[in-house]
C-alpha positions in Angstrom: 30.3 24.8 31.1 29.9 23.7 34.6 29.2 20.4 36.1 25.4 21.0 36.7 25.3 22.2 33.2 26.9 19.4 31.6 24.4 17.0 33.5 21.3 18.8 32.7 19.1 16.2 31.0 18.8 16.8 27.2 15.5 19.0 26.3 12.7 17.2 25.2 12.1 17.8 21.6 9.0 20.0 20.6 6.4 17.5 19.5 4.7 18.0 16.1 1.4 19.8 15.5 -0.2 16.6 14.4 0.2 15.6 18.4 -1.7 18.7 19.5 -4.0 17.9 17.2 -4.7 14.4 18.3 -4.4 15.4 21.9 -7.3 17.4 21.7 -9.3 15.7 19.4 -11.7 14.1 21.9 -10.7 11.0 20.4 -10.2 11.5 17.2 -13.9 13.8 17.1 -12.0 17.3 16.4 -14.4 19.6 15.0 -15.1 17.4 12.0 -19.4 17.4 13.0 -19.3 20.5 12.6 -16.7 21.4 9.8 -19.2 18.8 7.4 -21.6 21.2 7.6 -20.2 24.4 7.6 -20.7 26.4 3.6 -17.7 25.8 1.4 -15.9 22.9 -0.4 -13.3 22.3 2.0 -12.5 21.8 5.9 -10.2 23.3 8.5 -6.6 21.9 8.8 -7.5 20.1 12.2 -10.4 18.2 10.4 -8.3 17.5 7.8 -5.9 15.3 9.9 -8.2 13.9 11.9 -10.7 12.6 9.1 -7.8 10.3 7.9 -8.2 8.3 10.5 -11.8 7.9 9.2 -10.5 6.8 5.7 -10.8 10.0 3.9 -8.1 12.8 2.3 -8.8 15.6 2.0 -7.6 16.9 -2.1 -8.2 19.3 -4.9 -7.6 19.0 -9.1 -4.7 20.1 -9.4 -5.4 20.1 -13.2 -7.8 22.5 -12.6 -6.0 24.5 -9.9 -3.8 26.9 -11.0 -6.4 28.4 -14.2 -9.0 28.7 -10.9 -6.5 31.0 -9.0 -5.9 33.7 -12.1 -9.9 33.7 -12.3 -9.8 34.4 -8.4 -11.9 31.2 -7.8 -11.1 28.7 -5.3 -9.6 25.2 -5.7 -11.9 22.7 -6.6 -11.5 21.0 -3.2 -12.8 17.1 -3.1 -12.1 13.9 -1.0 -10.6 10.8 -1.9 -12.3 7.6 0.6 -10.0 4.6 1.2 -12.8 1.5 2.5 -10.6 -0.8 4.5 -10.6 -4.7 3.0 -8.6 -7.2 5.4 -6.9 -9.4 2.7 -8.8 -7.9 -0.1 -11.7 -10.2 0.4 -14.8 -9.1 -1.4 -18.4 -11.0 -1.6 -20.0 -10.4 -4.7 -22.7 -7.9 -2.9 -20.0 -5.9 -1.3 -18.3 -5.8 -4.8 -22.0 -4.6 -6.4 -22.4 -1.9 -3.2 -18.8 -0.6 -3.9 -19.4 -0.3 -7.2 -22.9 1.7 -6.6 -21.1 4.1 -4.5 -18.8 4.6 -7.7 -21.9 6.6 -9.5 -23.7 7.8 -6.8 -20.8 9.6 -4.6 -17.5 9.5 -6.9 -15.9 9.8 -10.4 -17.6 6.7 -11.7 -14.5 4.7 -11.2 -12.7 2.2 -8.5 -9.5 2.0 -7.4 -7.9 -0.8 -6.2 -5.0 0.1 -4.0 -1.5 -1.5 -3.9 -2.9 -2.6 0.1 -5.5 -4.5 -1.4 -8.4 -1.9 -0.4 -10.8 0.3 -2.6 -10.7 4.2 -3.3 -13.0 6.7 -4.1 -12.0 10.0 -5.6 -13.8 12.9 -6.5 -16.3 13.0 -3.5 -17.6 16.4 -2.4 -17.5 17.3 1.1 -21.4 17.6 1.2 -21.4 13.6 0.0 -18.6 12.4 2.7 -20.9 11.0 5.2 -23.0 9.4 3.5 -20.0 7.8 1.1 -18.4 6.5 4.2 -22.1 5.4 5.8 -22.8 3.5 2.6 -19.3 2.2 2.4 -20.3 0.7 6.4 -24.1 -0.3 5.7 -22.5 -3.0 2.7 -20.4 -4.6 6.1 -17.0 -3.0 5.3 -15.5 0.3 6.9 -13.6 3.2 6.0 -12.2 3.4 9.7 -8.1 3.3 10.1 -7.7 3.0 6.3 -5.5 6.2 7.2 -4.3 8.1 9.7 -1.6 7.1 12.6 -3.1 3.7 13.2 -2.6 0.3 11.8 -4.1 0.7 8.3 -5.4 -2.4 6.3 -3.8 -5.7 7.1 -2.8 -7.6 3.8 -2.2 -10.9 3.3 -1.7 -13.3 0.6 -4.7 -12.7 -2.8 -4.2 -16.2 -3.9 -8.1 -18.4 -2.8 -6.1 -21.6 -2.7 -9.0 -24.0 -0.4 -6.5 -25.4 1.7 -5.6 -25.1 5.8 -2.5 -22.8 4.7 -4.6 -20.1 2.9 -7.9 -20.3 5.0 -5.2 -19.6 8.4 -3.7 -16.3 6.4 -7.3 -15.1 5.3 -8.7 -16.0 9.4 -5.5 -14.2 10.8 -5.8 -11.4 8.9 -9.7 -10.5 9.0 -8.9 -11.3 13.5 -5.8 -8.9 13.4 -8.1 -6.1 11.2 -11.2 -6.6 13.7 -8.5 -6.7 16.6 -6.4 -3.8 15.9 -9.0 -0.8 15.5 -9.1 2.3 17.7 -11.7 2.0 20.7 -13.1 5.1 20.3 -16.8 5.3 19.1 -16.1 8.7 17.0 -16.2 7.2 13.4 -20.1 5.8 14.9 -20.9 8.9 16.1 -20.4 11.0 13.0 -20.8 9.1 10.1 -23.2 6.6 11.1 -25.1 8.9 13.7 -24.8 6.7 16.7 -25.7 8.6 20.0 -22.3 9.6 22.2 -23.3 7.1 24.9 -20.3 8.7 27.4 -17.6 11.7 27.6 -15.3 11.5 25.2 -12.4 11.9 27.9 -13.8 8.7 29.7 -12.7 6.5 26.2 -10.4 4.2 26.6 -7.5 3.6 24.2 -5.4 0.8 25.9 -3.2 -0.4 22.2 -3.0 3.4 20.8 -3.3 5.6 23.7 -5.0 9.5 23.7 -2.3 10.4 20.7 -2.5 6.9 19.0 0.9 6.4 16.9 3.3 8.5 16.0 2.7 7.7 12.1 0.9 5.2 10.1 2.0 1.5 10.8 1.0 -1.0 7.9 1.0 -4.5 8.5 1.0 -7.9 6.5 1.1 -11.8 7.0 2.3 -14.2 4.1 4.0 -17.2 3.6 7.5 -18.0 2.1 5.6 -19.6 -0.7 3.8 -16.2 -1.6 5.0 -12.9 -0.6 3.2 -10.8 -3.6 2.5 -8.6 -0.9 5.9 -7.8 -0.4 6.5 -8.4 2.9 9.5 -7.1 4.1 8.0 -3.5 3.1 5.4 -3.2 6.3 5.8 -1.4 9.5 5.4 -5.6 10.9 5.6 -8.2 8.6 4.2 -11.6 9.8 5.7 -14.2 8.3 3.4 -17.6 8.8 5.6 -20.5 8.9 4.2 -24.4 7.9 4.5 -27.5 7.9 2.5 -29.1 5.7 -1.2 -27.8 6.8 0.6 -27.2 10.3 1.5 -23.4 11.6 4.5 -24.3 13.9 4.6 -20.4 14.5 4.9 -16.0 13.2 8.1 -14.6 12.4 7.9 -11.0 13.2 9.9 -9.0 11.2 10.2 -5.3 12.4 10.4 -2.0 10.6 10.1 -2.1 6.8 9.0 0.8 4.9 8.8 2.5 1.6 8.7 6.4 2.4 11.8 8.9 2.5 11.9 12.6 1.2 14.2 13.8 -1.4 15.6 16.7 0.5 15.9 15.5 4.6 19.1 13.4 5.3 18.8 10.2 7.4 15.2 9.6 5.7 15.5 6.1 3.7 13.7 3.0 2.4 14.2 -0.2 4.9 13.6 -3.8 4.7 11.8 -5.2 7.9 14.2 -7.1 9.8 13.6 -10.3 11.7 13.7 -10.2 15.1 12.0 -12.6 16.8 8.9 -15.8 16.6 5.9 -16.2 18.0 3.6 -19.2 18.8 0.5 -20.2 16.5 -1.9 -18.5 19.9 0.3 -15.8 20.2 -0.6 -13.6 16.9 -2.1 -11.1 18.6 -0.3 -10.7 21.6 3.1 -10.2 19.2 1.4 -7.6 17.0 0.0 -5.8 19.9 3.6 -5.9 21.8 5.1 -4.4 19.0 2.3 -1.5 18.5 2.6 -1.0 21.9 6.9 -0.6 21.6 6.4 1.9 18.6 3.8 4.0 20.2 6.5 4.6 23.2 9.2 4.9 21.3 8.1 6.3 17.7 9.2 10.2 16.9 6.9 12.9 17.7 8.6 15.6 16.9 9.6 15.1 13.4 6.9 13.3 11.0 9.6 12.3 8.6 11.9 10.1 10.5 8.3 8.8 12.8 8.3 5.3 11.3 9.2 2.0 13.1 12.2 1.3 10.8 13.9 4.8 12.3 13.3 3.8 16.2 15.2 0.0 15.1 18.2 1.9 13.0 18.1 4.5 15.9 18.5 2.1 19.2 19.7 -0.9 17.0 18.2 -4.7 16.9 19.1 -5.8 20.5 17.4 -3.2 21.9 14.4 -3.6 19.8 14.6 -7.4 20.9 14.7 -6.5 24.8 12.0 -4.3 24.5 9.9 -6.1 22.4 10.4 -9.0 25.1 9.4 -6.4 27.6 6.3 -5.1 25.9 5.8 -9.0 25.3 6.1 -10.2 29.0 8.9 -12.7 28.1 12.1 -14.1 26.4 10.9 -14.7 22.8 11.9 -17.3 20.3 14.4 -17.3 17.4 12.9 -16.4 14.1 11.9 -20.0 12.4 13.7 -20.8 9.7 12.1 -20.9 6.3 12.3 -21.4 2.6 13.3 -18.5 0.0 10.9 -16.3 -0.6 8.8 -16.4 -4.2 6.2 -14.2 -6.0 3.5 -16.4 -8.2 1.9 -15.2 -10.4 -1.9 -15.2 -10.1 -3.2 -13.9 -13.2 -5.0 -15.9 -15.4 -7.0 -19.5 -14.8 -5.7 -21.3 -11.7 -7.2 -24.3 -10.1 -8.2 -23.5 -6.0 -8.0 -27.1 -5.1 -11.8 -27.7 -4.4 -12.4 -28.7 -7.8 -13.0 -24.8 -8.5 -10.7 -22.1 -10.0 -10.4 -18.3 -10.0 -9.6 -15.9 -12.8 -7.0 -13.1 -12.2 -7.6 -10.4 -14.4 -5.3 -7.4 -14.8 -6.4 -3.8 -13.8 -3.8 -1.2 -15.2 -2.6 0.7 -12.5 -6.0 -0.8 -10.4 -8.4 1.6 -12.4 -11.9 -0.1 -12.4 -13.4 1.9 -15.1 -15.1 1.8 -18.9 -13.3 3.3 -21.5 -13.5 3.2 -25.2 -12.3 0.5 -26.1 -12.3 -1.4 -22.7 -15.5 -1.6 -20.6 -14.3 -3.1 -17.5 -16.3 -1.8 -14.9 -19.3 -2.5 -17.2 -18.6 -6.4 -17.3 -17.4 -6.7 -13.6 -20.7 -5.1 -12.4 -22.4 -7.8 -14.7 -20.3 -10.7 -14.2 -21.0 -10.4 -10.5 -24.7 -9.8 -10.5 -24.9 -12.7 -12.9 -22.5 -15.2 -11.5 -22.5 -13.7 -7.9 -18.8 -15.0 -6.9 -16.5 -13.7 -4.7 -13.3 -11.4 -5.5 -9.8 -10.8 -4.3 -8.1 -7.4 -4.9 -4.5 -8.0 -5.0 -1.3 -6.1 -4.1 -0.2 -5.6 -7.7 -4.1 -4.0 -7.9 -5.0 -6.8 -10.1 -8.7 -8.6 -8.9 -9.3 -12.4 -9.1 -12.3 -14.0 -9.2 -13.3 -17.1 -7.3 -15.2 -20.1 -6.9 -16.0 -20.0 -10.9 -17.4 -23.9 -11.5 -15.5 -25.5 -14.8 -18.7 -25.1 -16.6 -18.4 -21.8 -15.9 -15.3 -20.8 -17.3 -16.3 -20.5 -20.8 -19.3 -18.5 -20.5 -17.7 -15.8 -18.1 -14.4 -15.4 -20.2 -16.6 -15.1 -23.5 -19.4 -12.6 -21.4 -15.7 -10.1 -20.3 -14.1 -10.5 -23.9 -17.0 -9.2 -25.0 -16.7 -6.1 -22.8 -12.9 -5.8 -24.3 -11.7 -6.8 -21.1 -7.7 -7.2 -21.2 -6.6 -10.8 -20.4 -3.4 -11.7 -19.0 -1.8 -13.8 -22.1 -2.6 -10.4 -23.8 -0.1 -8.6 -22.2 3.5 -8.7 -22.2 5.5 -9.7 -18.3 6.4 -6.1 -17.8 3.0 -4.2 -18.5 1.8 -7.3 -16.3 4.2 -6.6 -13.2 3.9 -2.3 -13.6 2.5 -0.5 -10.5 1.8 3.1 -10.4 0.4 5.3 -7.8 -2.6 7.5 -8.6 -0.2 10.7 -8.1 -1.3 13.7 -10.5 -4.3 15.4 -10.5 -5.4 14.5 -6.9 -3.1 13.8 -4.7 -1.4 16.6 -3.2 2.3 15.0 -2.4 2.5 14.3 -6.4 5.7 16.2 -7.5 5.4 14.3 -11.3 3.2 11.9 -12.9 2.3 8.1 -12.3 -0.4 6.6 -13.7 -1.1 8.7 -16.3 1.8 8.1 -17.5 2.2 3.9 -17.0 1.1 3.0 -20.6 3.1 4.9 -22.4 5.9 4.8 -20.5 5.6 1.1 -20.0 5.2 1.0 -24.6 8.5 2.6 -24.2 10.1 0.7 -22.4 8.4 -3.0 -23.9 10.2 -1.2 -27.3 13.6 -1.8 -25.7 13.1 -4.9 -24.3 12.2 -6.2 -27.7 15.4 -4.6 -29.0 17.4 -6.9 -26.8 14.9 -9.9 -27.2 14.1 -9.4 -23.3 10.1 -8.9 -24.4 9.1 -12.3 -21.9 11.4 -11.2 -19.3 9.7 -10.9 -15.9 10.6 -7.5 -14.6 9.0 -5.7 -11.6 8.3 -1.7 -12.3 6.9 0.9 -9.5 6.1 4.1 -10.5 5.1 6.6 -8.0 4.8 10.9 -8.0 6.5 11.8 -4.9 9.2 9.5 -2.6 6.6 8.7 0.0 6.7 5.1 -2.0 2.7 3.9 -2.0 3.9 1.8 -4.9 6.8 0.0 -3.2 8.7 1.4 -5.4 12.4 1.0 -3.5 11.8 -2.6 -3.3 11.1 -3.7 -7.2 13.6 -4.1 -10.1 13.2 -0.9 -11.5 11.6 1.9 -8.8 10.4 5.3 -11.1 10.0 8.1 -7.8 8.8 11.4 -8.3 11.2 14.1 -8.4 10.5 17.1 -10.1 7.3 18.0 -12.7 8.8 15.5 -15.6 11.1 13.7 -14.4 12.1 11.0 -11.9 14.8 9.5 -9.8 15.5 5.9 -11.1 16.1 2.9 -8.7 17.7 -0.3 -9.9 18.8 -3.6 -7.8 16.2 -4.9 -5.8 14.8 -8.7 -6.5 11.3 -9.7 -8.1 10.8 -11.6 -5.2 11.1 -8.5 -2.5 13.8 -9.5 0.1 16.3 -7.0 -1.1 16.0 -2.2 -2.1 17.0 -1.6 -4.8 19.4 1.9 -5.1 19.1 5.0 -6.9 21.0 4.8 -9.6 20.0 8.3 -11.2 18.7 11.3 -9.8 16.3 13.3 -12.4 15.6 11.2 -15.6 13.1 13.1 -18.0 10.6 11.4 -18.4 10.6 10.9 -22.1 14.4 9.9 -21.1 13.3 6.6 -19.3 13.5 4.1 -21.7 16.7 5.8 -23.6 18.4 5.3 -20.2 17.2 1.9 -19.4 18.3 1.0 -22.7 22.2 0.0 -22.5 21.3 -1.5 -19.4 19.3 -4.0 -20.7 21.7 -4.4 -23.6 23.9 -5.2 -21.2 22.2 -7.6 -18.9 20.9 -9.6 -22.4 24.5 -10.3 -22.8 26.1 -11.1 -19.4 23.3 -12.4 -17.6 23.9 -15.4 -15.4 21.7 -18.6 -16.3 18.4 -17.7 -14.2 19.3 -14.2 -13.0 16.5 -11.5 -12.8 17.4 -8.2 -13.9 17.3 -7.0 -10.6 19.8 -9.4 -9.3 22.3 -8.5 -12.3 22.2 -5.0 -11.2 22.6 -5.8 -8.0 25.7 -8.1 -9.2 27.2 -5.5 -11.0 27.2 -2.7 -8.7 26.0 1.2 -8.8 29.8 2.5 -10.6 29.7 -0.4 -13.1 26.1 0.4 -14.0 27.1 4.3 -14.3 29.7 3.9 -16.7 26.8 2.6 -18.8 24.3 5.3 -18.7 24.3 7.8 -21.8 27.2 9.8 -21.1 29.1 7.3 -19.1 27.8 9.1 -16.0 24.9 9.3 -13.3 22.6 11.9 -14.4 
């Protein structure tokens, strides 16, 4: 090789077809205008990127799928719509409008998201617009809830009237306003607002013509609270107090859930902290490092496009430098704070005003009426009657506000009488399950999730009871494919899609989110689950520490101690 060879500059790597796609979009226009009304069920693949940044994926029944192809029909193609809820924050008539949209556009159902927002599924193509313009016209949006953008901001469920709590619900409705795309495309063609310039004179001065390499998800919380586990986002804000004083942000960089099965050097990640912020600087931090992982983010390769791969990539110090860059100075220390903690907000709690809210437990965040259970029934009711505000939470749980203490007897006995399932009626396990929506709609699903939680969660309450373990307070995250919506490397036990039936099992994390967990197994059956879980809590019954979660016992006792335990003395 000669010299001039050797000092050729590397070649720049091809850049996905996602980034031709947003390139031309016009700003995120595409051909979508056109595609919505174009015959058929379905839309092109351009359109179907670029409506995510819209709040919409495109899916099809996969129940129904494969019987439709050997009678030659076509997949019964339909949308899911995500509405985008800073903090989760619902008024009573947004609550009402949401749950109108369930009948008149959906599958009669809601779901609340483990980000704290609302999904629709089942929507036809021919109903899209006017879905997302309803979802607008009751004062929330459907805009960024996807896409490569910063999607909802999260931030702590608990309505706690005090300085700390009003600050996190202020900061995160600002960022949320603050941090969405410049470009007037969602107005134009979903809420037919006239192109008042070119598209190419828009201008995009946080995301740029491309926007992000990948989706970036962002949440602010307190030591006190981190239920919305933190350490997980793309930026994790952590808001540090004294008393009712915010002395500053932590920002802690690159967390994230997703990884695929196959494709070495994809992984889980715990944000790390890097550096802190003043109480005026909020926005100027989260832009700074939005603006460091749009230059820097993968384009070529989709799976290793996160933030956490551009830190493991170039390393902390050189995320700190250039974060200082992007920032325009030398930045602070991280503040030091207390250990993290997950409360627990089902149930009644007092806000502090003299008030309390209810927390009420949605299994796997399914707002719907079932035989047994009418749910959505008494919500729709309770609201219309009572008219109080609601919090959807990050375990997809709601909690309902500002109930008055004469109030609290008639609105328990008005959803007991709907069969609605209290929290002191479940057990701590079924209480603390997440599960993605996976099977039939959503297209990465490579096994089951939330069809599956209650009886998989019975199964596993059965062996807990076995070793007397039935109050223990154990996190579970189920999801149907590794991408992780359900956080599921960072819980006690994580259940992650790996084949139809079965599922790669992750032990070791801690309830309260600052630590992943590790795979202990690689394809469980499912009916297998509980059987394998089983010695392991025998075990941990026995030699627990005074105080110690299960999590932190497996963590303790390490991936080749726990092996020898497994049915056959072996990982599977």
């Amino acid at each position: 090789m000669s010299a001039e060879q050797s000092a050729a500059p590397a070649a720049t790597p091809k850049l996905s077809a996602v980034e031709g796609v947003k390139e031309q979009s016009r700003f995120l226009r595409g051909g979508i205008a056109a595609d919505l009304l174009t015959p058929g069920p379905s839309v092109t693949e351009e359109s179907y990127n670029l409506l995510k940044f819209h709040g919409s994926y495109e899916q099809y029944d996969r129940d129904t799928a494969t019987p439709r192809k050997k009678q030659g029909l076509e997949k019964e193609y339909q949308f899911m719509v995500r509405a985008r809820i800073p903090g989760g924050r619902l008024t009573a008539e947004q609550y009402l409008a949401l749950d109108a949209i369930a009948d008149r556009y959906s599958n009669g159902t809601l779901r609340i998201t483990t980000r704290q927002g609302i999904q629709f599924h089942g929507v036809l193509k021919g109903n899209l617009k006017a879905t997302i313009a309803d979802i607008n016209h009751s004062m929330l949006t459907t805009m960024s809830a996807c896409g490569d953008v910063v999607r909802n901001v999260m931030t702590t469920p608990a309505p706690i009237r005090d300085a700390v709590h009003a600050r996190l619900e202020a900061d995160a409705r600002f960022l949320s306003t603050r941090l969405l795309p410049k470009s007037r495309a969602y107005y134009e063609l979903f809420l037919d607002e006239e192109n008042q310039a070119p598209a190419e004179s828009v201008d995009e001065p946080l995301y740029g013509a491309t926007y992000l390499p990948r989706k970036f998800k962002v949440g602010l919380a307190t030591p006190e609270d981190n239920s919305i586990d933190l350490l997980t986002q793309d930026l994790g804000i952590l808001s540090v107090f004294e008393g009712d004083h915010l002395v500053g942000y932590n920002l802690n960089l690159g967390g994230g859930q997703g990884l695929t099965h196959t494709k070495a050097g994809t992984h889980a990640r715990m944000a790390s902290p890097i550096a802190s912020v003043g109480p005026g600087e909020l926005l100027q931090g989260a832009e700074a490092v939005i603006r460091l992982y749009r230059d820097h983010g993968n384009r070529a390769d989709r799976k290793r496009a996160r933030l956490k791969y551009v830190l493991d990539d170039m390393g902390l110090d050189w995320t700190r430098k250039e974060l200082e860059r992007q920032f325009g100075r030398v930045l602070a220390d991280p503040l030091p704070h207390g250990p993290f903690q997950v409360p627990d907000h089902l149930g009644w709690h007092e806000q502090g005003d003299g008030r309390f809210w209810l927390g009420l437990p949605v299994a796997s965040g399914r707002i719907e009426d079932g035989p047994r259970v009418r749910l959505r029934t008494a919500l729709r009711a309770l609201f219309e009657n009572w008219a109080k505000p609601s919090v959807l939470t990050p375990q997809q749980d709601i909690l309902i506000a500002d109930i008055a203490p004469g109030e609290r007897d008639e609105i328990e006995a008005h959803l007991r009488s709907h069969g609605v399932v209290f929290a002191e009626d479940l057990t701590a396990v079924r209480r603390w399950t997440l599960a993605c929506p996976a099977l039939p709609t959503c297209g990465l699903a490579l096994s089951e999730a939330e069809r599956i939680r209650e009886p998989l969660v019975d199964s596993i309450e059965a062996a807990l009871r076995k070793h007397g373990l039935i109050e223990e307070r154990i996190s579970i995250r189920i999801t149907g494919c590794p991408n992780g919506c359900a956080r599921p490397y960072a819980g006690d036990i994580g259940l992650v899609g790996r084949t139809p039936g079965t599922f790669a099992l992750f032990v070791g994390g801690d309830f309260e989110g600052t630590r992943l967990n590790a795979k202990l197994t690689e394809k469980v059956p499912e009916a297998a689950i509980a059987d394998t879980l089983d010695p392991l809590l025998g075990a941990f019954a026995q030699e627990r520490q005074p105080g110690e979660g299960f999590g932190d016992w497996c963590h303790r006792q390490g991936i080749d101690r726990l092996a020898t335990l497994l049915p056959g003395g072996k990982a599977l």
